[in-house]
C-alpha positions as CSV (number, residue, x, y, z in Angstrom):
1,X,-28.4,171.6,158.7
2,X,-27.5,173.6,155.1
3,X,-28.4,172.2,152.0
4,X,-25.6,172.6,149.1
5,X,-26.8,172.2,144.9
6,X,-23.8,170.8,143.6
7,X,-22.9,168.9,139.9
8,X,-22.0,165.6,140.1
9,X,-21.2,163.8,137.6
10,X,-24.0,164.0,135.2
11,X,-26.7,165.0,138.0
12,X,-27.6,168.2,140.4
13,X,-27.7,166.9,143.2
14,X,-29.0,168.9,147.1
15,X,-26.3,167.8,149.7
16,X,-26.2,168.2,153.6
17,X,-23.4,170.7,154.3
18,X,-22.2,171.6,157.7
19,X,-19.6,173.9,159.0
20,X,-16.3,172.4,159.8
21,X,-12.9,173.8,161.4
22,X,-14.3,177.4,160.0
23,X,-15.8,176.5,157.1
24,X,-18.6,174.9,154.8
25,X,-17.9,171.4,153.7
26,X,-20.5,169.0,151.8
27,X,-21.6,165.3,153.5
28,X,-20.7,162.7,151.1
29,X,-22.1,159.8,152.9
30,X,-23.5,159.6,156.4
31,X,-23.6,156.6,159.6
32,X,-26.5,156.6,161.9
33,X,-26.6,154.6,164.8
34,X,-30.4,154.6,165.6
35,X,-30.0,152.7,168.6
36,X,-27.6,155.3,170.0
37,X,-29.3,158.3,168.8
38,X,-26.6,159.6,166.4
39,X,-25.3,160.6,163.0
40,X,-21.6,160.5,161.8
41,X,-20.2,161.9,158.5
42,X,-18.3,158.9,157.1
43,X,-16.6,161.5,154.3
44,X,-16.9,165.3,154.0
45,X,-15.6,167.4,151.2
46,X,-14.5,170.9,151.7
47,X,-16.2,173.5,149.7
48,X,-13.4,176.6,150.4
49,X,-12.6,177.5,146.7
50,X,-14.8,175.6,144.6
51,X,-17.2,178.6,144.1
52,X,-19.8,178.4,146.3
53,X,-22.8,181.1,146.3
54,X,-25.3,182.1,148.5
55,X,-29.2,180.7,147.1
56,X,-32.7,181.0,148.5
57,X,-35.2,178.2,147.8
58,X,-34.3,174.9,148.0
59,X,-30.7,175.3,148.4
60,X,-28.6,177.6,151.0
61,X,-26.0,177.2,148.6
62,X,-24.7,176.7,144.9
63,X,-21.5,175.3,143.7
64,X,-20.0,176.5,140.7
65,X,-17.8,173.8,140.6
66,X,-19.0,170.0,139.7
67,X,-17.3,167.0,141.9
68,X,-16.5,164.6,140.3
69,X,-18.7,161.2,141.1
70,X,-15.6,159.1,141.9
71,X,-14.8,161.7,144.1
72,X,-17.6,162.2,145.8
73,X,-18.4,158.4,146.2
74,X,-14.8,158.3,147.6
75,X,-13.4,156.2,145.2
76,X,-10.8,158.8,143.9
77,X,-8.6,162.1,145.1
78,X,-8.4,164.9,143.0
79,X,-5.8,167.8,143.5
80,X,-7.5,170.7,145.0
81,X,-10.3,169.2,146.6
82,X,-9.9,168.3,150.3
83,X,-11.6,165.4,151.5
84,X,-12.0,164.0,155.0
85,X,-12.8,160.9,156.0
86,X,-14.7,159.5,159.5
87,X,-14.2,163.4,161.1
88,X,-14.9,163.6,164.8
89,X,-18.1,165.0,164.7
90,X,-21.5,163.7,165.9
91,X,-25.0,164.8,165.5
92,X,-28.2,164.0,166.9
93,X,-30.0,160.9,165.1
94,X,-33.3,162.7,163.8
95,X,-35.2,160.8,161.2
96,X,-35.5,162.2,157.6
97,X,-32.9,164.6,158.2
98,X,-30.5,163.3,155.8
């Protein structure tokens, strides 16, 4: 799992970022089933031209661009960011990972 530093709102926030049909997108908010071992992306926002950059450190990446909080939080759209929401991927549940 990538780590993303991305403005949001009023804060800098390090967000788990995976790849996605080809590309890098950020995970807004997670689901884990504990029980059944796993973890779900409830929404994912795609990071394909909103100036991401490679980092070292903390961060794998930096974007340029800030999202929004209502956004993020999935309370709004805004033109020219893609959201999705409940993809079909699944991850292994791992503790502390996210």
């Amino acid at each position: 799992m990538k780590k993303t530093m991305v403005i949001i709102g009023a804060d800098i926030l390090l967000v788990d970022t995976i790849e996605y049909k080809g590309g890098l997108w950020l995970v807004a908010e997670w689901r884990d089933n504990k029980a059944e071992g796993w973890s779900k992306p409830a929404r994912i926002i795609a990071m394909a031209g909103l100036g991401q950059q490679p980092m070292t450190g903390a961060a794998d990446y930096l974007l340029s661009e800030p999202i929004p909080k209502a956004v993020f939080e999935g309370r709004e759209k805004q033109r020219g960011i893609a959201v999705e929401v409940n993809p079909d991927i699944t991850f292994p549940y791992l503790p502390g990972l996210h």
